[in-house]
PAZAPA-4460 file (N, C-alpha, C; in steps of 0.05 Angstrom, whole numbers, plus 32768, in hexadecimal, padded with zeros to 4 digits):
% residues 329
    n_x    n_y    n_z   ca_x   ca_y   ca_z    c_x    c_y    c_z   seq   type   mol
   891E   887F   8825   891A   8861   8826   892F   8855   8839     1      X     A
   8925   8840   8844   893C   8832   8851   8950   8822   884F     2      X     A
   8965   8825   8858   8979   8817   884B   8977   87F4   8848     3      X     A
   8968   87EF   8859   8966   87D6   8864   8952   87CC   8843     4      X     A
   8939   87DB   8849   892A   87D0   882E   8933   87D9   8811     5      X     A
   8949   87E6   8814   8948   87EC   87FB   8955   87D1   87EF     6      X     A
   896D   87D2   87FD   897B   87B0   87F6   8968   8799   87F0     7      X     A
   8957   879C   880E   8942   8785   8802   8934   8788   87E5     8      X     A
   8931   879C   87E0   8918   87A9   87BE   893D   87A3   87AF     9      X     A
   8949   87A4   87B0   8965   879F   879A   895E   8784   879E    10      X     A
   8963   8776   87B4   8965   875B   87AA   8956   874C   879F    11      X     A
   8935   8759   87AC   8922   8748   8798   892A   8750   877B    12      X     A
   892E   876B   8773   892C   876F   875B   8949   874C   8748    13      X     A
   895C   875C   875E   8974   8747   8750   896C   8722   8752    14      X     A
   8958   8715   875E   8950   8703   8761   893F   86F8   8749    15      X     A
   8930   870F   873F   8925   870B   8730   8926   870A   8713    16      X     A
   8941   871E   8710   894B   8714   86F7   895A   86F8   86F7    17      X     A
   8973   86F1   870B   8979   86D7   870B   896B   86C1   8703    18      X     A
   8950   86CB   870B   893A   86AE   870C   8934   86B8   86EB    19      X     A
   892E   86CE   86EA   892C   86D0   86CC   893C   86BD   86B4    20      X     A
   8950   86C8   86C3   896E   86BC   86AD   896C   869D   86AE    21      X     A
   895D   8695   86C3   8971   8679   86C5   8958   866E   86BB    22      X     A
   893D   8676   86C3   891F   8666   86AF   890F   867A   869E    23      X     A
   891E   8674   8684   890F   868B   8670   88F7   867F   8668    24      X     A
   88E6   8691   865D   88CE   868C   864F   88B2   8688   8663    25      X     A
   88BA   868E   8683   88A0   868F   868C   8897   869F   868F    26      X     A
   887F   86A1   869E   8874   86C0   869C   887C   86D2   86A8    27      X     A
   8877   86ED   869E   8888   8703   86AE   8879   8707   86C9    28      X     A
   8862   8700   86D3   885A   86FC   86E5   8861   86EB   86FD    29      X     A
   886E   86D5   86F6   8876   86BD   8708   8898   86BD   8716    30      X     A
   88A2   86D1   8702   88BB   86DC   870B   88C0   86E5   872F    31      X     A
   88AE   8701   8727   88B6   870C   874D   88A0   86FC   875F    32      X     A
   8895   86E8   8756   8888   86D6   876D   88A3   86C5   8773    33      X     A
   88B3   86BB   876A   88C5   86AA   8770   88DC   86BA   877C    34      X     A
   88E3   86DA   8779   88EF   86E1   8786   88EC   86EB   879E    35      X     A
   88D4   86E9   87A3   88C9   86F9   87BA   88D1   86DF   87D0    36      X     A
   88C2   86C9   87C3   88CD   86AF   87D7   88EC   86B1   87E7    37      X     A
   88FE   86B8   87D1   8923   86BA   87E0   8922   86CC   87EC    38      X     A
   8922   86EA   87DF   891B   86FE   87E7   8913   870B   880A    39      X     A
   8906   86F5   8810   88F2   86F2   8827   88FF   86EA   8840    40      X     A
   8910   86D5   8831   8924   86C6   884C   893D   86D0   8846    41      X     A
   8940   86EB   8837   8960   86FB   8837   8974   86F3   8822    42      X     A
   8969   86E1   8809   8977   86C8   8801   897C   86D2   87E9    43      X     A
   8991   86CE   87E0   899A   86DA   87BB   89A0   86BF   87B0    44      X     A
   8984   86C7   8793   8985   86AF   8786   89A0   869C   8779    45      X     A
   89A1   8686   8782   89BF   8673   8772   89AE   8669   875F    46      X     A
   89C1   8674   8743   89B0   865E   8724   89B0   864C   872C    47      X     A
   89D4   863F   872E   89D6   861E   8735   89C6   860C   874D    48      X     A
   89BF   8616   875E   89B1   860F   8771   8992   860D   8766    49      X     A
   8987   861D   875D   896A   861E   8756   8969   860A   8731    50      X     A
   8988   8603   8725   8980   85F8   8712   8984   85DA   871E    51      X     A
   8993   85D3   873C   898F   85B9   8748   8972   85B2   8750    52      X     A
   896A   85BC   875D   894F   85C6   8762   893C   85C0   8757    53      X     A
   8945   85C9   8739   892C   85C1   8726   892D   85A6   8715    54      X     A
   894B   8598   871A   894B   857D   8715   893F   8567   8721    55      X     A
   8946   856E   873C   892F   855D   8757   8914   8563   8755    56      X     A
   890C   857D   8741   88F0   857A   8745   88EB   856E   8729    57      X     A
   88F8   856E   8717   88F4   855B   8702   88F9   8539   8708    58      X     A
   8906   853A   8710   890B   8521   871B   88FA   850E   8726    59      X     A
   88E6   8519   8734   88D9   8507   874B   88BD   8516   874A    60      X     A
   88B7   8520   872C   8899   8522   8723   889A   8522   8708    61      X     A
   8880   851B   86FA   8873   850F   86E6   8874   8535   86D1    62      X     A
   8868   8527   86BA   886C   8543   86A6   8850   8552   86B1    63      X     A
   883C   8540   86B9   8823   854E   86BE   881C   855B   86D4    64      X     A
   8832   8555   86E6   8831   8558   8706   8827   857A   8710    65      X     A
   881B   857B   8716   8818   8597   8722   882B   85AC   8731    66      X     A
   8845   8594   8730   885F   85A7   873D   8868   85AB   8722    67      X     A
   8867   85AC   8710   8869   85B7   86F7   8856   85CA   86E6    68      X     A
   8847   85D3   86F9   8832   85EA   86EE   8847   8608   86F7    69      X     A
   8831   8617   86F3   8841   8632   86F7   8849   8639   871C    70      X     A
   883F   8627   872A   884E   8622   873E   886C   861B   8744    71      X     A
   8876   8610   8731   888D   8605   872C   88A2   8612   8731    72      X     A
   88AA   8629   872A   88C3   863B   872F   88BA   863F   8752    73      X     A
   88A3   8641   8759   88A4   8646   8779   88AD   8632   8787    74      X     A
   88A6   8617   877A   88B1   8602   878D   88CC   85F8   8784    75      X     A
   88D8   8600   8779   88F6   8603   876D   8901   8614   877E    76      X     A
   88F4   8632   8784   8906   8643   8795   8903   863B   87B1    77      X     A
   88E9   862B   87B8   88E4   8621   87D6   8905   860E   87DE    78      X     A
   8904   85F6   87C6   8910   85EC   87CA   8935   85F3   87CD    79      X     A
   893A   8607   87BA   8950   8616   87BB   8958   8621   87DD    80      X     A
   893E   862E   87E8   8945   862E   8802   894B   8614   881B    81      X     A
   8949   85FC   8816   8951   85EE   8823   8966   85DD   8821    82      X     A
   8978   85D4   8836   898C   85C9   8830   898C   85AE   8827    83      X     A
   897C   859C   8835   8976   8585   8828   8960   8586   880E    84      X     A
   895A   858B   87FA   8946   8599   87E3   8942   8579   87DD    85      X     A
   8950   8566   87DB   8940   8549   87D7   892F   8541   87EA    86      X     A
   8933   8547   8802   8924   853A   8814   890B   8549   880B    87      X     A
   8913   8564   8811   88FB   8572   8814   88DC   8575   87FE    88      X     A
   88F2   856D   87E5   88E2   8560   87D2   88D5   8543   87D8    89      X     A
   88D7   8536   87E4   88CF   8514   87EC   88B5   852D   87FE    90      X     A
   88C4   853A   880F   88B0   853F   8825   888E   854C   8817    91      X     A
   8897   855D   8804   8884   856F   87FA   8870   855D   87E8    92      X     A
   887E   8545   87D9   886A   8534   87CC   885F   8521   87DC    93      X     A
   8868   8518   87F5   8854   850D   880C   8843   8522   8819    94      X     A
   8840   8538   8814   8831   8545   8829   8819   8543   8809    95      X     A
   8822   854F   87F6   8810   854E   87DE   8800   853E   87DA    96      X     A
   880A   8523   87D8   87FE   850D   87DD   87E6   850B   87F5    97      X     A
   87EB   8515   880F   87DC   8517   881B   87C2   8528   8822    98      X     A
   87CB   853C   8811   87B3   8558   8811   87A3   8549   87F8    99      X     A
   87AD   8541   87DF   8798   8529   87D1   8788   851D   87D8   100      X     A
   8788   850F   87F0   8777   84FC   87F5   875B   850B   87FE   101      X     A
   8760   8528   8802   8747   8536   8805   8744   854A   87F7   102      X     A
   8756   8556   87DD   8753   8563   87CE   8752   855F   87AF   103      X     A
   8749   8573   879E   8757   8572   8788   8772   8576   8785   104      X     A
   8783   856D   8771   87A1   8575   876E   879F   8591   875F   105      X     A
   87B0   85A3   876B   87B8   85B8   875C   87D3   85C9   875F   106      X     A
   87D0   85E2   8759   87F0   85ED   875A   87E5   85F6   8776   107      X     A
   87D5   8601   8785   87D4   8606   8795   87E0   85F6   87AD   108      X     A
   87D9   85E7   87AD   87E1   85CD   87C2   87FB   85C3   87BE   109      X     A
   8807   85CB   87AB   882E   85C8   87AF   8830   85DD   87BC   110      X     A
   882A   85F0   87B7   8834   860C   87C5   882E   8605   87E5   111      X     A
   8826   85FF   87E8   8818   85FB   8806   8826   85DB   8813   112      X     A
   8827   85C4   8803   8836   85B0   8814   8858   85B7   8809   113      X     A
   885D   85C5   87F9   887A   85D5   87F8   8882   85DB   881C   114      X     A
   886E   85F0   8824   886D   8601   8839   886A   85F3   885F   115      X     A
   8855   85E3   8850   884E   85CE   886E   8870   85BE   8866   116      X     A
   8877   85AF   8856   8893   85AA   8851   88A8   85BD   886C   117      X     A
   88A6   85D1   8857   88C4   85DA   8871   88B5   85EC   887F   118      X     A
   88A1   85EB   8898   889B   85EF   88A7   888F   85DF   88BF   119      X     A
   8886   85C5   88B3   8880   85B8   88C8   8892   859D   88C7   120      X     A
   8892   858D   88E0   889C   856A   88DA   888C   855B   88D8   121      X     A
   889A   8544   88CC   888A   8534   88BE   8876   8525   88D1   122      X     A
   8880   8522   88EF   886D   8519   88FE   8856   8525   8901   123      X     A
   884E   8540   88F6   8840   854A   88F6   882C   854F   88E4   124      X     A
   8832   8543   88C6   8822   8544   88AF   880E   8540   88B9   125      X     A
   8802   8528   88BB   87E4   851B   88BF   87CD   8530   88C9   126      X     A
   87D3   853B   88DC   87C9   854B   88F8   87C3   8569   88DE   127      X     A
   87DA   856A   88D1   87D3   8583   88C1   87C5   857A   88AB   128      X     A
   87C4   8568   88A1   87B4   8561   888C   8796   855F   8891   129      X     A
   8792   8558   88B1   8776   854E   88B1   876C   856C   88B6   130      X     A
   877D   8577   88C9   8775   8592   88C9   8768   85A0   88B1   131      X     A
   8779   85A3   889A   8778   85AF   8885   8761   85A8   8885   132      X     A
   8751   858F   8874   873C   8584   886D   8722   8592   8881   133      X     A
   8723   8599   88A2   8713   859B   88A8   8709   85B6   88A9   134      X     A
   872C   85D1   88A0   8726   85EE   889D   8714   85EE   888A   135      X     A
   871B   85DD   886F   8718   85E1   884F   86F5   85D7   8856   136      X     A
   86EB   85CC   8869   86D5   85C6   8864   86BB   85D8   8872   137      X     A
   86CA   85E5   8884   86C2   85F8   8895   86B9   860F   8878   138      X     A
   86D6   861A   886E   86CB   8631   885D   86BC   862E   883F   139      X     A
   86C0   860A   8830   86AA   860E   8826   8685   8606   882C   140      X     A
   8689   85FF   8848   866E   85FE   884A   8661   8623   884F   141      X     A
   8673   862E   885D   8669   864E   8863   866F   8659   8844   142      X     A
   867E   8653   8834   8683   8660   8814   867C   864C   87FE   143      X     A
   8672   863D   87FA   8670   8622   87E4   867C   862E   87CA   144      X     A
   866D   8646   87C8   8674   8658   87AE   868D   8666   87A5   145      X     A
   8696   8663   87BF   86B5   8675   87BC   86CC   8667   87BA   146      X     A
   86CF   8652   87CC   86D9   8642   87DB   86E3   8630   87BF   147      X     A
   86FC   8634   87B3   870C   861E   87AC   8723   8616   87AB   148      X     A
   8737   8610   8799   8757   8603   8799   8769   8613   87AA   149      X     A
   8765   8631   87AB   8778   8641   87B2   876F   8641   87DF   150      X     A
   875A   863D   87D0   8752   8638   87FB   875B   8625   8805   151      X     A
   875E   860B   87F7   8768   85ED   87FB   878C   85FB   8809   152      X     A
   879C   8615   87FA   87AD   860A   8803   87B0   8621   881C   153      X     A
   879A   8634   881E   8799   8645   8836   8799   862B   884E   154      X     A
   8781   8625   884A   877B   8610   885D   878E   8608   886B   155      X     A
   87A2   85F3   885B   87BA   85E3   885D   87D2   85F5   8872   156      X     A
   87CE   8615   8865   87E1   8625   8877   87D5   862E   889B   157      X     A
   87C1   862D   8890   87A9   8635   88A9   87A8   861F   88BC   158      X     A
   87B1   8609   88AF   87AF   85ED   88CB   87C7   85EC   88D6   159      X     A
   87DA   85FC   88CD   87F7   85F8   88E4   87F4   8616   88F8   160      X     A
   87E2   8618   88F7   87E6   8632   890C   87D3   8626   8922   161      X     A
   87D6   8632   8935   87CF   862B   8959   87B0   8627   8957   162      X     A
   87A6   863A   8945   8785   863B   894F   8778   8622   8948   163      X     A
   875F   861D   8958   8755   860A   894E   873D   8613   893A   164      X     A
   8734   85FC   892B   872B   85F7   8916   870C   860E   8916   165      X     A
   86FD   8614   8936   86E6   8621   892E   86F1   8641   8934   166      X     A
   8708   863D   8943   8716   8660   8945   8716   866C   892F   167      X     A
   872A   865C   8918   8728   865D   88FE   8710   866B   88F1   168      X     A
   86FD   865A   88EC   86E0   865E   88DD   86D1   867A   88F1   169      X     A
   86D5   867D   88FC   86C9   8692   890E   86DC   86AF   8909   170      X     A
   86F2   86B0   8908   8701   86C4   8907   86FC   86CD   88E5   171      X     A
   86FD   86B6   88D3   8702   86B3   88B8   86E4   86C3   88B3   172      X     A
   86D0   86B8   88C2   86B7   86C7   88B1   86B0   86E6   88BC   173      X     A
   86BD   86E7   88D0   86B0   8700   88DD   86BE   8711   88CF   174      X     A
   86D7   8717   88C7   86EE   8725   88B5   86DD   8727   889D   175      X     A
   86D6   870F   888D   86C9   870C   8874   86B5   871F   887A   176      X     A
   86A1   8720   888A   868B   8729   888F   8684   8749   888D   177      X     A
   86A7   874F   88A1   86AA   8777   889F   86B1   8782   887E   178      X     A
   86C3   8767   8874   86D3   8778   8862   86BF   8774   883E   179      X     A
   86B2   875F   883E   86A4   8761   8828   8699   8772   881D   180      X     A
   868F   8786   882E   867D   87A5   881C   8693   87AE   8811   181      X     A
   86AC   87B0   8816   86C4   87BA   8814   86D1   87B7   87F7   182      X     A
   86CC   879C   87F2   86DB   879E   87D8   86C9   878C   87C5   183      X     A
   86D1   8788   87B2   86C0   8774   8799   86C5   875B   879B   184      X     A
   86D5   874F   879C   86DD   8736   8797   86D7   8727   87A9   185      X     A
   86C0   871A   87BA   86C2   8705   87CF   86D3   86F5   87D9   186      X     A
   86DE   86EE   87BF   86F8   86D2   87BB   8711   86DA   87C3   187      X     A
   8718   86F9   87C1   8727   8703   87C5   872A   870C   87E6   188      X     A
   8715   8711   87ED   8710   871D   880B   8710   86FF   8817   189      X     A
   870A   86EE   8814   8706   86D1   8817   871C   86CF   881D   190      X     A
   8734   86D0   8813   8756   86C6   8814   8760   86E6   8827   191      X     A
   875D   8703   8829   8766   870C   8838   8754   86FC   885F   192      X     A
   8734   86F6   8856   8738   86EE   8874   8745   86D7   887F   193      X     A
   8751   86BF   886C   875E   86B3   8875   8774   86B9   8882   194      X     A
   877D   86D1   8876   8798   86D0   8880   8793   86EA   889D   195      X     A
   877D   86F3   889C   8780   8705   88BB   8779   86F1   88C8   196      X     A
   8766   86DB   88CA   875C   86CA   88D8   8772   86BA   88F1   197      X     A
   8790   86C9   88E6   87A7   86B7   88F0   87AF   86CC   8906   198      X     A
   87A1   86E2   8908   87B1   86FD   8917   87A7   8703   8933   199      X     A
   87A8   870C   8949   87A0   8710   895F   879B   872A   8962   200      X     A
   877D   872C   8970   8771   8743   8970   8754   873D   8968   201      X     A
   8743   8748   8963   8723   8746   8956   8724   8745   893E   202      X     A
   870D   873D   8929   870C   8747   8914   870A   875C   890F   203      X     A
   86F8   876C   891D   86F3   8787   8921   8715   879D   891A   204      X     A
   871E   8791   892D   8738   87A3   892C   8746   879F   8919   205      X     A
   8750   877E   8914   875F   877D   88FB   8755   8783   88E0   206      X     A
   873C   877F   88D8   872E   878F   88C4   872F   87AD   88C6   207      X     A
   872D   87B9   88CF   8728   87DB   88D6   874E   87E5   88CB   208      X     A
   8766   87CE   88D3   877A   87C8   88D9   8781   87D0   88B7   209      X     A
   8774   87B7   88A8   877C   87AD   888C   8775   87C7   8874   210      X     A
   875A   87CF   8881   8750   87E5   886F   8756   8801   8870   211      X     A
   8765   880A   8891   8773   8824   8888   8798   8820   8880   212      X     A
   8796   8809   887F   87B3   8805   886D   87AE   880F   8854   213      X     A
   8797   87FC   8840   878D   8801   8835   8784   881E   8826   214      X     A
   8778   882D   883C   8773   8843   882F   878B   8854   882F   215      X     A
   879C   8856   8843   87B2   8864   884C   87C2   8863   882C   216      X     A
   87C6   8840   8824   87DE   8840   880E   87C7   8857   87EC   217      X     A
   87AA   8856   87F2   879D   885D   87D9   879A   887D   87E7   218      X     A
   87A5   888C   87FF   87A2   88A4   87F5   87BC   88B5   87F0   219      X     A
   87D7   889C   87F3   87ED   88A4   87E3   87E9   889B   87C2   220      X     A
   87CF   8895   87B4   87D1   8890   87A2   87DA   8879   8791   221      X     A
   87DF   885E   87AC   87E1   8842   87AC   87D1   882F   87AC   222      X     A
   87C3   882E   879D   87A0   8814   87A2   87AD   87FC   879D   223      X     A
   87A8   87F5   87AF   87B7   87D8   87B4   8796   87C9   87A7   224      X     A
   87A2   87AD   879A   8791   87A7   8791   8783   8793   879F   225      X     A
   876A   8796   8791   8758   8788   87A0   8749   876A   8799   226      X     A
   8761   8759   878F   8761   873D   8782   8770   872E   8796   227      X     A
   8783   871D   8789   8793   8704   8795   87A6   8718   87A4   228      X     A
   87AD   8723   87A4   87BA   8742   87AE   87B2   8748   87D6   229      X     A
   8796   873F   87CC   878E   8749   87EC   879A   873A   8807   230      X     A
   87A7   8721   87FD   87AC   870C   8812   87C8   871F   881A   231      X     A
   87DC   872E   880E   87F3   8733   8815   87EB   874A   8824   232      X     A
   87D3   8756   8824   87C6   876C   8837   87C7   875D   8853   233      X     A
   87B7   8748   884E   87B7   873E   886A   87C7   8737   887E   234      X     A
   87E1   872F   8874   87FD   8734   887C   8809   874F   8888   235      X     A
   8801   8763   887C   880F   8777   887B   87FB   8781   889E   236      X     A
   87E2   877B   8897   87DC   8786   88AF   87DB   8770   88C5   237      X     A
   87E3   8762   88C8   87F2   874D   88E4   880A   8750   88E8   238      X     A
   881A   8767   88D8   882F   8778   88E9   8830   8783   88F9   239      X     A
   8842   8781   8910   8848   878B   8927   885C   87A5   891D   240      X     A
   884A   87BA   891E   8860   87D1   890C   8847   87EA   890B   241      X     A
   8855   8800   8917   884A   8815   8904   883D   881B   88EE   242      X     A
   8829   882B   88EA   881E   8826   88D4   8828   883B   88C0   243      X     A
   882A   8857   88C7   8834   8868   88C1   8851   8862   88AF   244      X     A
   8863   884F   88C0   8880   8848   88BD   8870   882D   889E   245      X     A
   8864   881B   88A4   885D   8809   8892   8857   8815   8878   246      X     A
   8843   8830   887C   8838   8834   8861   8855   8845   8858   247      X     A
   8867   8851   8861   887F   885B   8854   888E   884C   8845   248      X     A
   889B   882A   8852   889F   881D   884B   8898   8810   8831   249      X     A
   8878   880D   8831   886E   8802   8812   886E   8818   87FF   250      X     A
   8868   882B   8805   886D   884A   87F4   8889   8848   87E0   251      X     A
   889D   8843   87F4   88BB   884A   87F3   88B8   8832   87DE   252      X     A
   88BA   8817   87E1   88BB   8801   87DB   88B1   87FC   87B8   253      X     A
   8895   880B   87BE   8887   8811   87A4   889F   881A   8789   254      X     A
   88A0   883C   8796   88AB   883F   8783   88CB   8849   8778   255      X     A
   88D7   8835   878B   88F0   8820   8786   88E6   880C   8771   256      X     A
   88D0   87FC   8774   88D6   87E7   8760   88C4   87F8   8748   257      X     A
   88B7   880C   8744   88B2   880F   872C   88C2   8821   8715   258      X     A
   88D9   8828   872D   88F2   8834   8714   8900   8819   870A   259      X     A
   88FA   8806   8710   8912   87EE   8708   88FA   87DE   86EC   260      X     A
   890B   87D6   86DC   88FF   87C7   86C5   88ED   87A8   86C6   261      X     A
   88D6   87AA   86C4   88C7   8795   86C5   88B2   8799   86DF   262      X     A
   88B5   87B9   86EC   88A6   87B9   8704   8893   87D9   86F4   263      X     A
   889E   87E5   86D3   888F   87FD   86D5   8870   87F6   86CD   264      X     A
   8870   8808   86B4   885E   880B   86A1   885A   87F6   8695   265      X     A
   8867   87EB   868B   885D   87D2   867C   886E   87BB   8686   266      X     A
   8871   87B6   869E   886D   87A0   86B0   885D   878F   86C3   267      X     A
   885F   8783   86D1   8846   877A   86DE   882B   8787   86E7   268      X     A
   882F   879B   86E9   881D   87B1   86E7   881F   87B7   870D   269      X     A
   880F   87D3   870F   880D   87E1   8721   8803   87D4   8739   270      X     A
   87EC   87C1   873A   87E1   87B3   8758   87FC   879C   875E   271      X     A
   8802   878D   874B   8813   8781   8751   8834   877E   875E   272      X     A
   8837   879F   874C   8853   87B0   875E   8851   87AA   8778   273      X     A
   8835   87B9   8774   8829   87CA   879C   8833   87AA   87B0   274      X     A
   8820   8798   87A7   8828   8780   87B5   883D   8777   87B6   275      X     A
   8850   8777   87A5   8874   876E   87AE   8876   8783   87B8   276      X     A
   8879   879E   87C3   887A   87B0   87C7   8873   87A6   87E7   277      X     A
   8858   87A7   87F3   8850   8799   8804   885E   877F   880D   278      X     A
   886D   8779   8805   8877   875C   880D   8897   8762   8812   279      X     A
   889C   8773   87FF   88B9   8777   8812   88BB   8786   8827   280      X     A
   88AB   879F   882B   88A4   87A8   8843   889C   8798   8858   281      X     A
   888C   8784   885D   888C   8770   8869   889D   8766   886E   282      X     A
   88B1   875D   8867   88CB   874D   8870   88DB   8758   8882   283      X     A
   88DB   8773   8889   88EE   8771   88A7   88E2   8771   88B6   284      X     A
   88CE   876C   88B6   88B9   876B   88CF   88A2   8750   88D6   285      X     A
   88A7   8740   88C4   88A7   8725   88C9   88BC   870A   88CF   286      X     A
   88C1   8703   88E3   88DD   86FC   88F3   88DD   86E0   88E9   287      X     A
   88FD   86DE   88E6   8904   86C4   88D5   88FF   86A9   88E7   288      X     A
   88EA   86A0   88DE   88E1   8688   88EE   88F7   8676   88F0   289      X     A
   8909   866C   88E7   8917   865B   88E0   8931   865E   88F0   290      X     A
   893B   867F   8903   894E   8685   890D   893F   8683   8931   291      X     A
   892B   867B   892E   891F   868A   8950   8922   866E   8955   292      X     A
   891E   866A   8979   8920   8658   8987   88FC   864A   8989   293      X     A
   88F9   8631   8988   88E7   8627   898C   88D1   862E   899A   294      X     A
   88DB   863C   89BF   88CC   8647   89CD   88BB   8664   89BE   295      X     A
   88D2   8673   89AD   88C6   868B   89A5   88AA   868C   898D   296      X     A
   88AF   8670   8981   88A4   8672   896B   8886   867D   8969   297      X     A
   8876   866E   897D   8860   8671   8981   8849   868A   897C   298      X     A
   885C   86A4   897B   885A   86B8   897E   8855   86C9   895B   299      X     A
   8868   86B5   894E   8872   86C6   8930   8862   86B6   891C   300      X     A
   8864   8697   8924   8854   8680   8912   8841   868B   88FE   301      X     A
   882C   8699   890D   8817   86A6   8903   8817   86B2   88E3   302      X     A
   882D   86C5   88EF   8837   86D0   88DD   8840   86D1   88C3   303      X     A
   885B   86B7   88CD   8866   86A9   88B9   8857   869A   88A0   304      X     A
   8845   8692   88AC   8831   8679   889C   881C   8694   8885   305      X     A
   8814   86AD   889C   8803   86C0   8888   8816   86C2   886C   306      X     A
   882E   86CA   886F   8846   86CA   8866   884B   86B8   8842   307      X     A
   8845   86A6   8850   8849   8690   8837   8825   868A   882E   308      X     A
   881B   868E   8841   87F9   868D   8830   87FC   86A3   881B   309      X     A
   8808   86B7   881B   8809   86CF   880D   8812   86C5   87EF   310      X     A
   882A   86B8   87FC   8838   86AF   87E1   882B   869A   87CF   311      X     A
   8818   868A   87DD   8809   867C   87CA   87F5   8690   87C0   312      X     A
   87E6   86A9   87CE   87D8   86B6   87C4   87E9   86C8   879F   313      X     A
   8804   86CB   87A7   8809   86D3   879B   8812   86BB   877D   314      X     A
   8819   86AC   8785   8816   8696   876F   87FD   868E   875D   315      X     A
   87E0   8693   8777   87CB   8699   8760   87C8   86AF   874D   316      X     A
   87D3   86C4   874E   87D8   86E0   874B   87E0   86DD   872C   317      X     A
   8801   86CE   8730   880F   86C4   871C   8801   86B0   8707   318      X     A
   87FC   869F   870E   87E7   8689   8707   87CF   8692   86F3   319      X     A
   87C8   86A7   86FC   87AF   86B3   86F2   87B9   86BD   86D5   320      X     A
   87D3   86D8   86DB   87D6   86ED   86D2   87E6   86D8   86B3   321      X     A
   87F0   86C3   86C2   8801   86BD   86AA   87E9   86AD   868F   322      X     A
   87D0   86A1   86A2   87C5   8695   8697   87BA   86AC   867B   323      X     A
   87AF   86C5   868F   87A7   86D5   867D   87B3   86DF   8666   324      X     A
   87C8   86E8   866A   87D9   86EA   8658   87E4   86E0   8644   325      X     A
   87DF   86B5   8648   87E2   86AB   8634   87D2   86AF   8621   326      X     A
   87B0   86B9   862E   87A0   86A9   861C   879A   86C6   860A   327      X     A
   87AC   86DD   8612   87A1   86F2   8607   87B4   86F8   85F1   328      X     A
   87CB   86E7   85EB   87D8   86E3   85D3   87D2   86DA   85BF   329      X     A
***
């Protein structure tokens, strides 16, 4: 294993208990989504910082507010990453506010104006908002059936990137198109083509791309799963990286976190390992947007944004798993 990821698989692990320690009683699912967030940008969780954090987000929302759904610890750790965390809070409930006026409210759509937050400026909201509205309308007129809350906040991530709006819908369906015999879940392949839709090359290729990752990690005996799971696939294959070297990496990664407690047997379970697993392997090979020069960005953006679509993918993940779990008590 590498030295480099192993630290990274320690620190998510150590991230995650922190966040443990410092917000008991949520789900054990919602845990390593929040660490994966620090984790991601190199960052070791501060209690005190993430319990400031969660005063500004109490502060400047309602008991009902949707930044208080099981989204909540994500946009606590979002905010932990920035230095100004009040502003950024003003910023995230004006962008919210604005994805409303063409959406339903949900947890989805914090995760996503969290993200347009510290990625784009504010001179730029509008332009992404209208955007949004016209991806989100693109894919439920081609999906009516598929197409809901969790696409609202693909969308939202999908309008800060360079392409325009029919590149988008064209890339998005032709992907959809190869990979559906492929797996069961439409909804699910639905959210992995969003996120190749961001990558350069054909569908052709990047699909062909996604699925011998795919088979490669299931004939080491790794089935990555084939739910809310699939969007961190899509990431993985808009790496600029070896594949050979990648699938070692998630291998290695794997099972590192399943000797550690809360990652075995009776922890989040096996698809969901695979995907943190997948996501820290990802991280040295997705470049810190935030350190590159303006000129360079152009290049990584793509990336970056697949990046955090992931993480809302994975918040539905959480969202789901925790729901389930309540109701199976």
């Amino acid at each position: 294993m590498r030295e480099e990821l192993r630290k990274r698989c320690e620190l998510f692990v150590e991230n995650r208990d922190i966040i443990k320690s410092a917000f008991a009683w949520e789900s054990a699912y919602v845990y390593p989504m929040c660490s994966g967030i620090l984790t991601a940008r190199g960052v070791r969780a501060d209690t005190q910082r993430l319990m400031e954090c969660r005063d500004i987000l109490k502060t400047n929302t309602g008991v009902f507010s949707n930044f208080r759904g099981v989204s909540r610890l994500a946009v606590i750790a979002m905010l932990s990453l920035n230095a100004d965390a009040g502003l950024m809070m003003a910023q995230m409930l004006e962008l919210y506010g604005k994805l409303k006026e063409f959406f339903w409210g949900s947890e989805y759509l914090t995760v996503a104006a969290a993200t347009i937050a510290e990625m784009a400026e504010p001179s730029g909201y509008d332009e992404i908002i209208n955007k949004t509205s016209s991806i989100y309308n693109r894919m439920k007129t081609a999906h009516p059936f598929l197409t809901s809350g969790e696409d609202s906040a693909f969308a939202a991530l999908l309008a800060m990137s360079e392409l325009d709006d029919s590149c988008i819908e064209r890339e998005m369906e032709q992907c959809y198109s190869i990979l559906k015999p492929y797996f069961f879940s439409g909804n699910s392949v639905q959210s992995l083509s969003h996120i190749l839709a961001l990558g350069e090359g054909s569908a052709e290729q990047k699909c062909r791309k996604a699925l011998e990752i795919f088979d490669a990690l299931k004939a080491r005996g790794l089935k990555y799963g084939t739910g809310y799971e699939l969007a961190t696939l899509g990431v993985l294959t808009l790496l600029d990286v070896d594949r050979n070297l990648l699938i070692q990496d998630i291998t290695d990664a794997e099972a590192f976190l399943k000797g550690q407690k809360g990652f075995g047997a009776f922890g989040v379970g096996s698809r969901q390992r695979l995907m943190y697993a997948g996501m820290m392997a990802s991280c040295d090979y997705v470049p810190d947007l935030h350190s590159m020069q303006t000129a360079a960005l152009n290049g990584v953006v793509a990336l970056v944004i697949a990046q955090q679509a992931a993480i809302c993918a994975s918040a539905a993940a959480a969202s789901a798993a925790a729901a389930a779990s309540s109701s199976g008590s």
